[in-house]
C-alpha positions in Angstrom: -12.3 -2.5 -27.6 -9.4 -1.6 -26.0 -7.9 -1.9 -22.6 -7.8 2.1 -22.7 -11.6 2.3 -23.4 -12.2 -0.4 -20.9 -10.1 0.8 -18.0 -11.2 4.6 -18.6 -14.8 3.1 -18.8 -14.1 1.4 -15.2 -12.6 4.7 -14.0 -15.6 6.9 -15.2 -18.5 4.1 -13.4 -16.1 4.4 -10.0 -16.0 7.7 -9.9 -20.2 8.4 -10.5 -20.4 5.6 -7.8 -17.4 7.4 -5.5 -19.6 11.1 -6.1 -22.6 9.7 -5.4 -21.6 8.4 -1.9 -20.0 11.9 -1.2 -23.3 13.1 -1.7 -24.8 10.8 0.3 -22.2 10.8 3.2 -21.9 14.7 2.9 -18.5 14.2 1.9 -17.3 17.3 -0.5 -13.7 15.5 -0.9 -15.4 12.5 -2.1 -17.8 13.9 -4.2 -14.8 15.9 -5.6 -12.3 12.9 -6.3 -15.5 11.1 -7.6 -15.3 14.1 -10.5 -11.8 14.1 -10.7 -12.1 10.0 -11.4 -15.2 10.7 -14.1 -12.8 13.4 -15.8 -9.8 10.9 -16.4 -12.0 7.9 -17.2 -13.4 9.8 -19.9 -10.4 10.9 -20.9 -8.6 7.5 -20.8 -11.6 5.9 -23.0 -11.2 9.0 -25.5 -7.6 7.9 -26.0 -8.8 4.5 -26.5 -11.2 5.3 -29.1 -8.2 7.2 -31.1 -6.4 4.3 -30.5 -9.0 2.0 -32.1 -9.3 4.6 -35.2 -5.9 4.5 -35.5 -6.1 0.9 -36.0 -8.7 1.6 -38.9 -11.5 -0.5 -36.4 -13.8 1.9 -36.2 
């Protein structure tokens, strides 16, 4: 693993966590930037995983 797999994981648990509170505050802004988060964490751990293909360690 790579540190952009592992911060893009990181990012994509935060922002479930930062959604779910929106939801549970009634927050839509939250709930929103809790998306937003889980969109570039998953995009962050995709580049990671190229990364590590690159390397020929997958």
């Amino acid at each position: 693993m790579n540190k952009d797999q592992v911060k893009g994981k990181a990012k994509e648990v935060g922002g479930k966590v930062q959604q779910k509170v929106g939801e549970v505050v009634g927050s839509r802004q939250q709930q929103s930037e809790g998306l937003s988060n889980q969109a570039e964490g998953k995009a962050q751990k995709k580049v990671g995983d190229v990364k590590e293909i690159a390397k020929g360690n997958r």
